[in-house]
C-alpha positions as a LaTeX table, in Angstrom:
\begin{tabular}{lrrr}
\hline
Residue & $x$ (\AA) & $y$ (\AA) & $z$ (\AA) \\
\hline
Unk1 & 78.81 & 99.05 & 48.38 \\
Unk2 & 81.61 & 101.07 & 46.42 \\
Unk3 & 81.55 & 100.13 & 42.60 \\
Unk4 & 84.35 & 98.78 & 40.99 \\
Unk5 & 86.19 & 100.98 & 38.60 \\
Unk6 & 86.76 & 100.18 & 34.97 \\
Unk7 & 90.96 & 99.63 & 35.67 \\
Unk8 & 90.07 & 96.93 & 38.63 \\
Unk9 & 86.96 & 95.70 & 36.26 \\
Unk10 & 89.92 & 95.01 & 33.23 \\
Unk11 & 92.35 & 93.88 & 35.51 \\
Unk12 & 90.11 & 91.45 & 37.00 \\
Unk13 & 89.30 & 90.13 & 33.47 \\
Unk14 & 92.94 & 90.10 & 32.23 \\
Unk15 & 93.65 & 87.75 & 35.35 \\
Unk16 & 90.68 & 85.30 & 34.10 \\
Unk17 & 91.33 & 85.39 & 30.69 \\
Unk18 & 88.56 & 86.51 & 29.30 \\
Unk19 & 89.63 & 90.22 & 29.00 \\
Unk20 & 89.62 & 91.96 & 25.10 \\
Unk21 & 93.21 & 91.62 & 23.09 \\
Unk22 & 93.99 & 95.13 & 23.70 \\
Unk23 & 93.56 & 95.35 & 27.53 \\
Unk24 & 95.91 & 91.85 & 27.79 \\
Unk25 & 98.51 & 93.47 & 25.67 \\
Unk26 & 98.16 & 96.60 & 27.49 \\
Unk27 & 98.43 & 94.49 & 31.10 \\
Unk28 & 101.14 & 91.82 & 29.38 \\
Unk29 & 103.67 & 95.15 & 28.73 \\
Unk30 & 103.27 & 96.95 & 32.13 \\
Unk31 & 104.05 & 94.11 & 33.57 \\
Unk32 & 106.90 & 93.10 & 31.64 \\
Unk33 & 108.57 & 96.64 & 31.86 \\
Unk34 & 111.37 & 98.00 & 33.79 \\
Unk35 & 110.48 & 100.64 & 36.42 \\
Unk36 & 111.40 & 103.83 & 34.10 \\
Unk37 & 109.34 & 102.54 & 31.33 \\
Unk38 & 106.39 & 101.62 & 34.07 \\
Unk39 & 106.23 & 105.34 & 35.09 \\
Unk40 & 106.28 & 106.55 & 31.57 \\
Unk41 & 102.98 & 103.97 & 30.86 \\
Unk42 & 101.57 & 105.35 & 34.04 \\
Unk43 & 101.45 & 108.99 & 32.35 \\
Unk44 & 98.36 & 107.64 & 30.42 \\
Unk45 & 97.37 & 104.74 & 32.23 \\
Unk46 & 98.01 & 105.66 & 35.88 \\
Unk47 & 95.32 & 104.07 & 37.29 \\
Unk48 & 96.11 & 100.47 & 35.54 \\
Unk49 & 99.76 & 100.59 & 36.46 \\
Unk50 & 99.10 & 101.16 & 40.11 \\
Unk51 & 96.84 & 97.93 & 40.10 \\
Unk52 & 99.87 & 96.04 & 38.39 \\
Unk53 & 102.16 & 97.49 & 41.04 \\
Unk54 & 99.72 & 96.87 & 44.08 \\
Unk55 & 99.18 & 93.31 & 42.45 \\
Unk56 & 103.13 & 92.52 & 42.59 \\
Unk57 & 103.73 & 93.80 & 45.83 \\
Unk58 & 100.72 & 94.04 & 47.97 \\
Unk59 & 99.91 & 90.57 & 49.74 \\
Unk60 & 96.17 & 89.81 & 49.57 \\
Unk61 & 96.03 & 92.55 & 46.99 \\
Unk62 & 93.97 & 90.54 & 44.50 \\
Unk63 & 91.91 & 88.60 & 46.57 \\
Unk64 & 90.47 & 92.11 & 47.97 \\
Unk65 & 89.78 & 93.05 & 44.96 \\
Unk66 & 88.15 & 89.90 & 44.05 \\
Unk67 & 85.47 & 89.89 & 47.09 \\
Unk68 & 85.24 & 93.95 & 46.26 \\
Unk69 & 83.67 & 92.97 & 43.00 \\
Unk70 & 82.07 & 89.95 & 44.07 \\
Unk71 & 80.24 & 92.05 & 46.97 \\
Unk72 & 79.31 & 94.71 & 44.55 \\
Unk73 & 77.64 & 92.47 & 41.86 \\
Unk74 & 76.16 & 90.00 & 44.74 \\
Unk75 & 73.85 & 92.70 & 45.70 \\
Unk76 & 72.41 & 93.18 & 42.53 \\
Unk77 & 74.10 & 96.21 & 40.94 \\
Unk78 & 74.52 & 95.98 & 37.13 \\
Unk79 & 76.16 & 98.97 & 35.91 \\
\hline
\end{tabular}
């Protein structure tokens, strides 16, 4: 079962709410930027911007990542 990473674990939280202030801020702006801007975030955050991106244009995209996580924590794993 392949672990979730930290971006998809924050992402998942921003989209439920329950994420820290910083990560929502940080999720809130790369969403709300233009495309120029986006690339310059993804220079330090590349892995959280192409979650954003996949999120806006990749049908299904989320609920994926939902059952990814759900699979991985069903089974037991922790860490």
């Amino acid at each position: 079962m392949e672990k979730p990473t930290e971006a998809e674990l924050q992402f998942y939280y921003y989209i439920r709410g329950t994420s820290g202030n910083g990560v929502k801020c940080l999720i809130t702006a790369i969403f709300a930027l233009d495309l120029e801007n986006r690339a310059k975030i993804a220079l330090g955050f590349p892995e959280l911007v192409d979650i954003c991106n996949r999120y806006n244009n990749e049908s299904g995209f989320y609920d994926k990542l939902l059952t990814k996580i759900n699979n991985y924590y069903a089974t037991g794993n922790q860490s």
